[in-house]
Every structure is written in C-alpha cells, then in structure tokens.
C-alpha positions as CSV (number, residue, x, y, z in Angstrom):
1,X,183.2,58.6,49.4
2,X,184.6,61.3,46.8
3,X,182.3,63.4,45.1
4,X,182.5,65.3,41.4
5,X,180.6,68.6,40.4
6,X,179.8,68.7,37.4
7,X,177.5,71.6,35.4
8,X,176.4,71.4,32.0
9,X,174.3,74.0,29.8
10,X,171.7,71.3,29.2
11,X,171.1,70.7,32.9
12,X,169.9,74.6,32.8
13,X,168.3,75.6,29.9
14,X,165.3,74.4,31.7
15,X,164.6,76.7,35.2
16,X,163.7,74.0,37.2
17,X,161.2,75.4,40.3
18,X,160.0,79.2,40.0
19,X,158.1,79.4,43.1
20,X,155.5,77.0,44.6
21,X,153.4,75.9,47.0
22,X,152.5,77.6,50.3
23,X,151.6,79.8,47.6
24,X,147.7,80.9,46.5
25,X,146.5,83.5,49.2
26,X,143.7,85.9,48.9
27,X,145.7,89.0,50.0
28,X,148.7,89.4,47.3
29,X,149.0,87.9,43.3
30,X,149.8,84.3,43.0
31,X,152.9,82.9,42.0
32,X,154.1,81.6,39.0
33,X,154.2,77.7,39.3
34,X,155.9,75.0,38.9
35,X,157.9,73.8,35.6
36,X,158.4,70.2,34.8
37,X,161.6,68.8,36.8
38,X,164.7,68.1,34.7
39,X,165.5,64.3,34.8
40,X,169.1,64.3,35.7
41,X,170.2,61.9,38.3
42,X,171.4,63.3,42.0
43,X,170.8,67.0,39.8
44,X,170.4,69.5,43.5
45,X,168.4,72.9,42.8
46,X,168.0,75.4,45.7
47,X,165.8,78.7,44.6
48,X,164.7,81.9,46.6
49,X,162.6,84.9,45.9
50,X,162.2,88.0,47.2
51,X,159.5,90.5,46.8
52,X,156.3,92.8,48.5
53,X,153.5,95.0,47.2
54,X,151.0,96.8,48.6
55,X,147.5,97.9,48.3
56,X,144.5,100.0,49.5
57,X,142.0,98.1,47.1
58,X,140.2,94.8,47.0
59,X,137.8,92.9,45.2
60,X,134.6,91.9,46.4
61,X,132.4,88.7,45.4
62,X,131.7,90.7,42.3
63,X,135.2,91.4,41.4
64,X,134.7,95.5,41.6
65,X,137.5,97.1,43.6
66,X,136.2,98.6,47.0
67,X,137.7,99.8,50.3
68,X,140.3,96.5,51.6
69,X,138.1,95.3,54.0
70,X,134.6,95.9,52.0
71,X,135.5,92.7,49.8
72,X,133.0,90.9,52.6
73,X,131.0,93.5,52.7
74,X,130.2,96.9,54.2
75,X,130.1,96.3,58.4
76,X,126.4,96.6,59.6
77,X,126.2,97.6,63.2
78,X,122.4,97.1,63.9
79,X,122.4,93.2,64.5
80,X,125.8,93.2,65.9
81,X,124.9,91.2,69.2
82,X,121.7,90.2,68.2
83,X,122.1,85.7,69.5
84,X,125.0,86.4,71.1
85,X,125.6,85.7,75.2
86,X,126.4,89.7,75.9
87,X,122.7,90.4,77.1
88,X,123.7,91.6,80.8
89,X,121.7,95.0,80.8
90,X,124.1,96.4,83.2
91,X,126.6,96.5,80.5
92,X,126.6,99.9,79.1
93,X,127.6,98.7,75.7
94,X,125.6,96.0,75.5
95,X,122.6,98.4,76.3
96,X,124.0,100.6,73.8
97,X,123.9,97.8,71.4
98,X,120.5,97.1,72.4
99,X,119.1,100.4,71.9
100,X,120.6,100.5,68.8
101,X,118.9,97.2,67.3
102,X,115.5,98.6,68.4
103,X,115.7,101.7,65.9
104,X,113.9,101.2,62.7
105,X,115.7,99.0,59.8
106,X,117.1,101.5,57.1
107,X,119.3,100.9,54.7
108,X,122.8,101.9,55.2
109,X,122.2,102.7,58.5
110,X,124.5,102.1,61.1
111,X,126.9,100.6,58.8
112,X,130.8,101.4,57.8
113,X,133.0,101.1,55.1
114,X,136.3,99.9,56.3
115,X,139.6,101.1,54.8
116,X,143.4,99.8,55.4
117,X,147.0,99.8,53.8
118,X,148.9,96.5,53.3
119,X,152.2,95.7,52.7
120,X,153.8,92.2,52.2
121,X,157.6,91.3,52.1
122,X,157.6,88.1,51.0
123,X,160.5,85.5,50.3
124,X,160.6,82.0,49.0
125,X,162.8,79.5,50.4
126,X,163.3,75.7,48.3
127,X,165.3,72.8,47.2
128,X,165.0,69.8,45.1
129,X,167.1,66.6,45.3
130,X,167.0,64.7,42.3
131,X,167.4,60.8,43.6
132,X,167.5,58.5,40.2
133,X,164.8,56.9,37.3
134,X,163.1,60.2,37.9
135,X,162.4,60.6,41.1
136,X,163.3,63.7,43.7
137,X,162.5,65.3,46.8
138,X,160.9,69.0,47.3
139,X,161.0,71.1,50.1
140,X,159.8,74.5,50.3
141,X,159.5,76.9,52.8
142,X,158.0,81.0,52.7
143,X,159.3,83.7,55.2
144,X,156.6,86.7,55.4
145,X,155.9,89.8,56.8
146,X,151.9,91.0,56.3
147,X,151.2,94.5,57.9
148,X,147.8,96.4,58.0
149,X,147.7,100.2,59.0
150,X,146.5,103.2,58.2
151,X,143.1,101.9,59.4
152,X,139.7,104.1,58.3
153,X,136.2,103.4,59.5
154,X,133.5,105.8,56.9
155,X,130.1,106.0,57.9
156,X,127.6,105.1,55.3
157,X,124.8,106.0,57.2
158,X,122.3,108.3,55.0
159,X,122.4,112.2,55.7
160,X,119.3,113.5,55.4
161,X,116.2,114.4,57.8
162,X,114.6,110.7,57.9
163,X,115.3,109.0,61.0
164,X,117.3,107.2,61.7
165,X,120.2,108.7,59.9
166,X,123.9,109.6,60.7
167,X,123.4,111.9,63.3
168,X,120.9,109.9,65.1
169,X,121.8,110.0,68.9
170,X,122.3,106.4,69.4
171,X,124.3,105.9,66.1
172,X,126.5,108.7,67.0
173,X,127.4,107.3,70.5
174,X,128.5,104.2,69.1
175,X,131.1,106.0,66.4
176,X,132.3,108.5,69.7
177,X,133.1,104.7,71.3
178,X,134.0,102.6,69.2
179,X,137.2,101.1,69.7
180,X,136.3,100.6,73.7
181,X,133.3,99.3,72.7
182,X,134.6,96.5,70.4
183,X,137.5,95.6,73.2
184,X,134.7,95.1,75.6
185,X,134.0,91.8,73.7
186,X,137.5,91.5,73.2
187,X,138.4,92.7,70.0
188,X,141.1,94.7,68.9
189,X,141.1,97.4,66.6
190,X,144.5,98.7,65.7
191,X,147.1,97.7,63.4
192,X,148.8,94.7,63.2
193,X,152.1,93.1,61.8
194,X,152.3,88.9,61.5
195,X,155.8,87.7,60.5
196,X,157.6,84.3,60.5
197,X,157.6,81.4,58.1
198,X,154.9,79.9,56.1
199,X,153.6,76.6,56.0
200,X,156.2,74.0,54.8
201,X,155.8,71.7,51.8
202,X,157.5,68.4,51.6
203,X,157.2,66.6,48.3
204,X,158.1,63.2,46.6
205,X,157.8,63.5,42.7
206,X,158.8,61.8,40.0
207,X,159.7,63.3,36.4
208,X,160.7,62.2,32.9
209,X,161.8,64.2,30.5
210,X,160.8,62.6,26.3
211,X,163.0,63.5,23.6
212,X,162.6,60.8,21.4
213,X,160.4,63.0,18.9
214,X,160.7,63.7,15.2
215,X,159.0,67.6,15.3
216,X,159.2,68.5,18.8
217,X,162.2,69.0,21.1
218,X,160.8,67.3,24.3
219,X,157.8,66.6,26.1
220,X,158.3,67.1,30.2
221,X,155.9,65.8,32.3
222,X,156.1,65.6,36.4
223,X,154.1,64.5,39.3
224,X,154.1,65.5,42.4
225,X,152.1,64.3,46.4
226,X,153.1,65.5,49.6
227,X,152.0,67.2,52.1
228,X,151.7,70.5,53.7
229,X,152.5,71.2,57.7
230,X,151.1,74.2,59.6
231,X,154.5,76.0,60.8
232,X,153.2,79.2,60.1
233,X,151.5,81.9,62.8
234,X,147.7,81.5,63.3
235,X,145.5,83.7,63.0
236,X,144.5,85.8,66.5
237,X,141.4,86.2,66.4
238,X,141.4,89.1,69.0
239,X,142.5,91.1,66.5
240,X,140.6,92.6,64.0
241,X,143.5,93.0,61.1
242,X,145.4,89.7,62.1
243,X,146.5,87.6,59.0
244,X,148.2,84.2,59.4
245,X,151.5,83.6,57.4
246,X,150.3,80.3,56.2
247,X,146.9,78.3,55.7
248,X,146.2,79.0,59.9
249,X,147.3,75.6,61.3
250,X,145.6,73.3,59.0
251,X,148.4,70.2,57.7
252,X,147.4,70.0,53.9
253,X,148.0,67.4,51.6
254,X,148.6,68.6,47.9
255,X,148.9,66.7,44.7
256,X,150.7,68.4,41.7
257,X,150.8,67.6,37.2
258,X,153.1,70.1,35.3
259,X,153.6,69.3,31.6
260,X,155.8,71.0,29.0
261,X,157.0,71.0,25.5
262,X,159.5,72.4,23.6
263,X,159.9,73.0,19.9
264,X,162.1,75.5,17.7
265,X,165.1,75.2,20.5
266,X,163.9,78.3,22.4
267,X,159.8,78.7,22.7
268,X,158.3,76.1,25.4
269,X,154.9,75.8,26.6
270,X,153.6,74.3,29.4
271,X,150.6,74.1,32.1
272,X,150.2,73.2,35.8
273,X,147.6,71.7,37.9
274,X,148.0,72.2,42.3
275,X,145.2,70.7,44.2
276,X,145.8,71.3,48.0
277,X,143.3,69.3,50.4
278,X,143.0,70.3,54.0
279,X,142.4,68.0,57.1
280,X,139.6,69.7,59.3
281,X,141.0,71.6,62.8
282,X,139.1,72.6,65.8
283,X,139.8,75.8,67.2
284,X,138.0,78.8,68.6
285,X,136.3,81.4,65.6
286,X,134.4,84.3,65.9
287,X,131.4,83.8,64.1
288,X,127.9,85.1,62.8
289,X,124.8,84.9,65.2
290,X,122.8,86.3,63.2
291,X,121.9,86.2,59.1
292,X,121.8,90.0,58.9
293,X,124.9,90.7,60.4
294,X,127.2,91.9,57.9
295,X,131.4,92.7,57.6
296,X,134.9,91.1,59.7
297,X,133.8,92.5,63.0
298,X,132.1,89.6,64.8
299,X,131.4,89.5,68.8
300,X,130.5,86.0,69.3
301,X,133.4,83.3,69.7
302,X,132.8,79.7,69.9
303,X,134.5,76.6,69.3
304,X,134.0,75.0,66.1
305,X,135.6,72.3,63.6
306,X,137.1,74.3,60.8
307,X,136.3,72.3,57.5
308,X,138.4,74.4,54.9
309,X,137.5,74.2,51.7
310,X,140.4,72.7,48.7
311,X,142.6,74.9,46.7
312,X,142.7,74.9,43.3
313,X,145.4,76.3,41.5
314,X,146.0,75.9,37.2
315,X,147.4,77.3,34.9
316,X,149.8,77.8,31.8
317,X,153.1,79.7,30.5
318,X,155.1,80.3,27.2
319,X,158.8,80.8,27.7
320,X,161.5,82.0,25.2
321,X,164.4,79.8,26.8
322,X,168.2,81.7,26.3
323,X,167.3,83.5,23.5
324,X,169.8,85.7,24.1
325,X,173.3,85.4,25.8
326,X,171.5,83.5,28.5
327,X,168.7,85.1,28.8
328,X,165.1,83.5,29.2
329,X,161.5,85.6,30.1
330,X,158.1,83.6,30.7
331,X,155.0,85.0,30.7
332,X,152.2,83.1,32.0
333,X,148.3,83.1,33.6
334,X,147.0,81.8,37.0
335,X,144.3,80.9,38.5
336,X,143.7,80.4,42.1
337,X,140.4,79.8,43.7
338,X,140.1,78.7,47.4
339,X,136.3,76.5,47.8
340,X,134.1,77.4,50.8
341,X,134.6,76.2,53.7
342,X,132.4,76.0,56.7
343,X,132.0,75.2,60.3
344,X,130.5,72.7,62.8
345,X,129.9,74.6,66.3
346,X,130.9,72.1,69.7
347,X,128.0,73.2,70.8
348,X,124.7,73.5,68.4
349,X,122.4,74.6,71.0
350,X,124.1,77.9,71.9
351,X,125.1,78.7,67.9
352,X,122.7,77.8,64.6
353,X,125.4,76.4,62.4
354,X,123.5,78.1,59.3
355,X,123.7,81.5,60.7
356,X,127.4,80.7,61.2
357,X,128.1,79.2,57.7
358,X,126.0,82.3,56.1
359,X,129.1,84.0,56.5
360,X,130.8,85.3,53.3
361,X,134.2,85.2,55.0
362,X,133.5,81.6,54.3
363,X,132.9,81.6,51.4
364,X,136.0,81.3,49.5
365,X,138.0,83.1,47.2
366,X,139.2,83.2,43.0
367,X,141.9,85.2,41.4
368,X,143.2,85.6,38.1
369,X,147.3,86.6,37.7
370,X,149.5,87.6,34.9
371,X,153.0,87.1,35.6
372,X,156.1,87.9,33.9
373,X,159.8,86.6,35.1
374,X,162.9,87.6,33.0
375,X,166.1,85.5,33.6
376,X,170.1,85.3,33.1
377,X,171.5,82.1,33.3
378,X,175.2,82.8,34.0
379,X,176.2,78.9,33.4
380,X,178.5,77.9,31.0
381,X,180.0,74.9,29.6
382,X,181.8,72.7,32.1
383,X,181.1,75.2,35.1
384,X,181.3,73.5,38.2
385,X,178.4,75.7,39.4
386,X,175.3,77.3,37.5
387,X,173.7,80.8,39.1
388,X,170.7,82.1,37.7
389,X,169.0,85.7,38.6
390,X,165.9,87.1,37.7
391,X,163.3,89.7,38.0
392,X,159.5,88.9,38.4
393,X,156.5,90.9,38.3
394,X,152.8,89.3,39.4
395,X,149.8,91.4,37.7
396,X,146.5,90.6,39.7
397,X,143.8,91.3,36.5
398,X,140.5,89.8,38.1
399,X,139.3,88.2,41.5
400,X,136.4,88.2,43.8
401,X,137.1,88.6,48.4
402,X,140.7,89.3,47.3
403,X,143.0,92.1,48.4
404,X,144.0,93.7,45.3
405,X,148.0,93.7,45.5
406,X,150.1,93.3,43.0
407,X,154.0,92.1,43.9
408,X,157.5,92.8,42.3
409,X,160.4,91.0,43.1
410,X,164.0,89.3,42.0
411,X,165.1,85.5,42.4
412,X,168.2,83.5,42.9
413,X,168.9,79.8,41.7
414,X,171.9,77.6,41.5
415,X,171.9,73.9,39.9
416,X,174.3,71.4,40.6
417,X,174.9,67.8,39.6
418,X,176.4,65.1,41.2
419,X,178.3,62.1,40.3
420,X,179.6,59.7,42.4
C-alpha cells in the first residue's frame, strides 16, 4: 500500500497537544494542558518539551514560603520513637532517644528546620494518531531527572536560660550524631538524584471539531479515558530526599474534557478538565507512631495499603493563533490539587491507623500556575511536513505542601497527514 503526505495550514493553526498527563506534581509548576484535538482523519502529531527549574522555597499548608522541606512542617525530635519497636535499652540511640522524650515539653524544642536545593530537567515525550469519525490514540511518556542537595538542618530550639533549650546536654548529643543516629533505623540522610522515565499514559479519545456557526469560527470539543501505568522509579524510602519520577507505582486511570472556541480568526479560548483515579498498592511506608510527631523523618516502617487520593487538574487559556508570520502565544491558568490519601497498616495491632493517617504528608497538595508558551509555526501551504518550535515559561503564583519551582523551557512539534 502507497502512502501520500500531505500538510495544510489548516491542519496547524490549531497546536494540537502542549504537554499532558503524567503531569501535576507537587515539586515543580504544572504544565499547560491539553487543547482540543483537530478532527482530521489518520492526522499523526508527535510533540516534546524540554525544560528544569529550581528552588530553595516551598509552600506549606498555608501557602507561605518556608525552608523546602518545612512545607510539612518543622521536624520535632522529642516523640521521634515514641510507638515504635526500637525499645532495646542497649541501643545507645534508642536510649538517647529515650532520654530525650523524658525532658520537659517546650515549644520548639528539639526541633529543626530543614533546608535543600532542587533541580529538575524535565522532558516530555508524545504522539497522537488520528484513526477516523474523530477518534485517535495518545501516548505520552516523561523523562526526568529530580536532584536534592545542598542539604541544611537549623535548630529551632529556644536560646535562652529556661531548660530545656539548645544547649541542653541531651539535645546537643543528638545534633553531634545525627546522621549515624538516623542510619541506625535505616535512613539516609544525604543527597539524592532519581532519573528515568515517568509514568506512561495511553489514551483513546475522540474529537469533533463544529464550524457550522454564523458568529463564531468553531467550537472544539474532545474526550479523552485511558489509563496511566507505573514505569517510573519508586520512591526509596531509605532515603530521606528520594522522589519518584512518576505517581510511585500506582496504575491510574484518568478521564479528560477540553473545549475550545474560536472567533475573530486569531483569539481562541478554551478550558480543560483531567481527573486521574488511582488503584490502591501495598508496599512498605514509613509512617507516624505517634500524633505529636512532626516533619519527613519517620523511624517506623510497616506495610500498609496505599489508598492515594485523585488528582484534579482544570483549567483555561486564551490564545492569539498566527498572528503574526506564524507566530501564536497562549497564556493560560492551572490548577492542580492532589486529595488526601491514607493508609491501611497489614497489621493494626502493632500500628494505630489514626496516628499513621494524622500525617500531613498525606494530606495532599494544591497549586495555582500561570503559564505562557510562544510559538512559530514554520508550515506552509502544501508542505509535505509542518515543524513547530516554541518557548514556555510555568509561573507557580500560589500552592499549599508544594516545592516552589518555577520551570522554563522550549518545545518541538511536527504534524502530518495521511491519505491513503
């Protein structure tokens, strides 16, 4: 079978997938979203991004910016093994530990503020297969590398002459110590690097594109199921800093709406709705065994049933489409917000499952991004390929348990059609 390329400028005056959908995470801006598919039969679209920020900053639950790893919290020391099985008193740190729990309750005590730097490099990897009446395939795959160094540990303890303060005996022993201390439950301390791929999103959607109006110039509207499988590195949760490079082994199933219309020949307007629902996954955690335990480090680890909570992600964009020798820019708002999950221990007598979903790590996540893409379309009129470039920048303005990075980066599309 012989096959014909053909291109036209009306098969991209419409960018037909900015980013998508391994996409809302709590420690970079959110992506711009999807735009409503163009309804050309056997039309092929393959896209990719690249791009990275960084930050020292996050946002706790009540979206002020504090130290990266306050957004949970500061990291109470006091309660640290209170519940937990490290009561052998011929451990030295558990006694240490111990000694340290009987002092009297203060606040601020015994507790640290816990600082970091991290970087992302990021790229986006996807392609869409038009089949025909409006229906295509999706596929989408992100490459990452998250890094976390320049690690600080502040002591928040007060400095004064009530005891207990900073220089209490006890305290100080545990700050002389503390990284041995922590990998004598097992925990690593140190910087970390995670990269690989993401999670992978397969999609089946279907499109249609109205232009039978009398004041607008369309009305776009695509929907999208599919679902989400967990090729991306997990979590280790022997290490303090360790991020997964996707949702951390849980298969998803997400359902996507994206609407547009277009009026005046160049402005277009549009919103987008991504629900992503999560099947549950048992695995080992570290969790809290204790309510007043506070911060990431935990030194309990049980296995549990990880019930993630759904991610929600909405939002809408204006776009002034070739306005200028090819050239388009989009600006548009997101939100993201990631609902609370929580656990079910294997083994409810050793671990309360309150105390464990008291956790705020649990507790989900929202953010709020601007982002801003300018684009040249270098297709023209009976091209037998279309290229398209861009440049994109993603403005986190407002979140809550989110690192505050903001990301900068370029993109690459081509669109082809196919008749047989």
């Amino acid at each position: 079978m012989k096959y014909k390329i053909h291109l036209t400028v009306a098969i991209v005056a419409t960018t037909q997938l900015l980013f998508a959908l391994d996409n809302p995470h709590f420690y970079r801006a959110t992506n711009m979203f999807l735009e409503p598919r163009l309804e050309h039969d056997y039309l092929t679209t393959f896209n990719a991004t690249l791009g990275g920020g960084s930050s020292t900053k996050g946002r706790s639950a009540h979206n002020t910016i504090v130290p990266l790893f306050d957004i949970y919290g500061t990291q109470s020391f006091q309660d640290l093994n209170v519940n937990t099985l490290f009561q052998d008193p011929n451990n030295q740190y558990n006694q240490l530990l111990a000694q340290l729990n009987m002092l009297p309750v203060r606040t601020n005590f015994a507790t640290l503020s816990i600082d970091g730097h991290f970087k992302i490099i990021e790229s986006n990897l996807s392609c869409a297969q038009n089949l025909s009446k409006g229906l295509f395939l999706f596929f989408h795959l992100p490459v990452r590398r998250l890094q976390i160094k320049d690690i600080t540990f502040t002591d928040l303890s007060p400095d004064d002459d009530i005891v207990p303060n900073k220089n209490t005996p006890v305290w100080q022993q545990v700050l002389q110590e503390l990284r041995p201390l922590l990998a004598n439950y097992g925990i690593n301390v140190y910087p970390t690097t995670s990269a690989g791929v993401g999670d992978l999103t397969s999609w089946l959607g279907w499109t249609h594109n109205y232009q039978e109006t009398n004041t607008l110039d369309f009305i776009d509207f695509t929907l999208m199921a599919g679902f989400l499988a967990p090729t991306g590195k997990q979590r280790n949760e022997n290490k303090l800093f360790s991020l997964p490079t996707g949702y951390n082994g849980h298969w998803g199933f997400p359902l996507c709406t994206t609407a547009s219309i277009g009026f005046y020949e160049w402005v277009t307007i549009g919103g987008y709705l991504n629900t992503l629902f999560f099947i549950n996954k048992s695995r080992a955690m570290r969790i809290k065994t204790d309510c007043e335990q506070s911060g990431i480090i935990k030194l309990a680890c049980a296995r549990v049933s990880d019930h993630r909570g759904p991610l929600i992600n909405t939002g809408f964009y204006c776009k002034a489409d070739h306005v200028g020798h090819g050239v388009s820019a989009t600006a548009a708002y997101s939100f993201a917000s990631q609902q609370k999950s929580h656990l079910t221990p294997s083994n409810p007598v050793l671990f309360d499952r309150n105390t464990m979903n008291s956790d705020p790590m649990l507790a989900g996540w929202n953010m709020h991004t601007l982002n801003f893409l300018l684009e040249y379309d270098f297709a023209k009129e009976d091209s037998t390929v279309g290229n398209r470039i861009g440049l994109f920048y993603n403005l986190q303005v407002a979140g809550a348990r989110v690192f505050n990075t903001n990301v900068v980066g370029g993109t690459y599309g081509i669109d082809i059609t196919w008749s047989l």
